[in-house]
N, C-alpha and C positions, 0 to 999 in steps of 0.2 A: 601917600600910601599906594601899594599897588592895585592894581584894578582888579589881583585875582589871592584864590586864599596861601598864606605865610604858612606853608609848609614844604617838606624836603621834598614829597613827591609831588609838589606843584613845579616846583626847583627844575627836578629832573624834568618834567613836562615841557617847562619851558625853552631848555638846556637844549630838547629836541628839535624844540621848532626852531631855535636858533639857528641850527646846526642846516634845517631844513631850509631855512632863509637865505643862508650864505651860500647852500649851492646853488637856489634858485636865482641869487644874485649872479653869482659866475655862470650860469649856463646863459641868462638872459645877455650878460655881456658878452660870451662868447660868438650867441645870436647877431645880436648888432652889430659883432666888429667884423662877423660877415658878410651880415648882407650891406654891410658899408662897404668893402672889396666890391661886392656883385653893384653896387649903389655907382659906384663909381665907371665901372665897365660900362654899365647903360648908361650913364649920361655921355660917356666918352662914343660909343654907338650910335644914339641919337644924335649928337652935333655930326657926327659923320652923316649920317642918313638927312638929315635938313639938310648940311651941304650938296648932299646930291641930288634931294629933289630941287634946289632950287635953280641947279645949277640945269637940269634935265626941263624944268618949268619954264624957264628963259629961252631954251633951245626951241621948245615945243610948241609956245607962245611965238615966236619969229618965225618958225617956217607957218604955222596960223596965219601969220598976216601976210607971208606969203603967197598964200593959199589965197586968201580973199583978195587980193591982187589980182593975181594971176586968172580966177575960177570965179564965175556968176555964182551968184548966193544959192540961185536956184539947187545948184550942181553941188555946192556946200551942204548943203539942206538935205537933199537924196541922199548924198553919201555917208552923212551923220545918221538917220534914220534905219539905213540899208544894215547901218555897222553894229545896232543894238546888240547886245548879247545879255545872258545873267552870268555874272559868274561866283561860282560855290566854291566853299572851302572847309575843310574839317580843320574842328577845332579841343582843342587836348587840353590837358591841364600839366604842366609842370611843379613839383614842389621843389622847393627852395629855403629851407631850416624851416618848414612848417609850415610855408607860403605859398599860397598857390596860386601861380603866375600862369595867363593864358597863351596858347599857342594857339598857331594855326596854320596848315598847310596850304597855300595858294597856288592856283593854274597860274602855269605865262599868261597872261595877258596877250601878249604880242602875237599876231599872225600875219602870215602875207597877204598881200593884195587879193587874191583870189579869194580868200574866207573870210574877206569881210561883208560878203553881202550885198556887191554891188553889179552893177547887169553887165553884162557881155558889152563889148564893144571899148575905142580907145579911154585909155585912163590918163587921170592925172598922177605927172611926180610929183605936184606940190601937194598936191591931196594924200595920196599915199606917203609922201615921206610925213605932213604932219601926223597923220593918220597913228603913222607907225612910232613917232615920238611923245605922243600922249600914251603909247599902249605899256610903254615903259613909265611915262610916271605913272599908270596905274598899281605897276609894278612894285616901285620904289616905295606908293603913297601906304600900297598894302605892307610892308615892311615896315615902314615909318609909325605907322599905327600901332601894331603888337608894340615895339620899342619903346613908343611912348606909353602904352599902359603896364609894362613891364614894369618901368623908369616909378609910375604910380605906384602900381603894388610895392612895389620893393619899399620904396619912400614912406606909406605908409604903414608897413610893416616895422620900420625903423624908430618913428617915431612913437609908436603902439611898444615897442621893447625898450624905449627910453622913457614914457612913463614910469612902466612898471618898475623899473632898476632905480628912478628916483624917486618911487613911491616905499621902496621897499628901503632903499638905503636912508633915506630922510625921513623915514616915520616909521615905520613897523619895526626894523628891527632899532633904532635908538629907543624905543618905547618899551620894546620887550627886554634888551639892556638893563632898563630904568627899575622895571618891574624884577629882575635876578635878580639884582645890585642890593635893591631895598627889602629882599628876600633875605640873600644871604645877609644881609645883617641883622637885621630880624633874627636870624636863626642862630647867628652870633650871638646876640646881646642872651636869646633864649636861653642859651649853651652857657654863659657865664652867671647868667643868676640863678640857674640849674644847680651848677658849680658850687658860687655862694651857698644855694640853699643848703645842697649835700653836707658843704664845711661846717655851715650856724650846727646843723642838726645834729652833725657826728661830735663837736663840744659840748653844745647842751646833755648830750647822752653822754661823754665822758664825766662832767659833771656831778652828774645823777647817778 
């Protein structure tokens, strides 16, 4: 029996919400077969961006031990200390079918020799060039970040719209289906012993 009452304007009621189910079905998958496109782009973006920082991380790490080679820790020590900085970024919101993915504008990192804070007098090239090849993966590492939480959002986003679409397709509406189905026939069988009764009544009265 259905869960709700056997009548025509339960019928049309529910005729409604079917109708309201099926687009919410198609819009939900129109959802996810986009941000599956967008799903795709970021993972294809991150593998770039890991390739590059690791490839910028190897470069930076070797002139490093160049540097320690080359330069007393002492001299290492100062120059790390002198180079401190903060660095700030604004940060925005992007929407995305509904989604709302963070952004965020970054300073270069990178400066010459001169702006990083260290005292007058001869410099190191192994210090400044590591120097200046960590200042790019701070770069890369700030990019690589947004990416990968993009790569989240989106991800999460996708699998949050394939609930729903399987919630909706594998139970709500086969249920509300179940409940028309066993309406209209109900309102069938109503219709023909209606029917019946009309006919008994109308021969009994010719009858008589």
């Amino acid at each position: 029996m259905p869960r709700t009452k056997t009548n025509r304007i339960e019928l049309i009621r529910l005729r409604k919400r079917r109708e309201l189910v099926v687009k919410g079905i198609s819009l939900l998958t129109s959802k996810r077969d986009a941000l599956m496109i967008e799903f795709k782009g970021a993972v294809k973006d991150v593998r770039q961006i890991r390739e590059k920082l690791d490839s910028q991380m190897a470069e930076a790490s070797q002139a490093l031990i160049m540097a320690r080679a080359a330069e007393p820790h002492h001299l290492l020590a100062a120059a790390s200390l002198a180079s401190q900085k903060e660095i700030s970024f604004e940060m925005s919101m992007k929407n995305v079918w509904g989604v709302r993915i963070p952004s965020a504008r970054f300073p270069d990192a990178r400066r010459n020799p001169f702006e990083r804070g260290s005292a007058p007098g001869p410099r190191s090239l192994y210090v400044d060039e590591s120097a200046g090849l960590f200042e790019e993966v701070i770069n890369t590492l700030a990019t690589s970040a947004l990416a990968e939480q993009r790569l989240l959002e989106i991800g999460g986003a996708i699998k949050k719209a394939t609930r729903r679409v399987n919630a909706l397709e594998g139970k709500v509406k086969p249920e509300m289906e179940n409940d028309i189905n066993i309406i209209q026939t109900r309102l069938e069988e109503m219709g023909r012993e209606e029917t019946f009764r009309l006919k008994r009544f109308k021969r009994l009265k010719e009858r008589r």
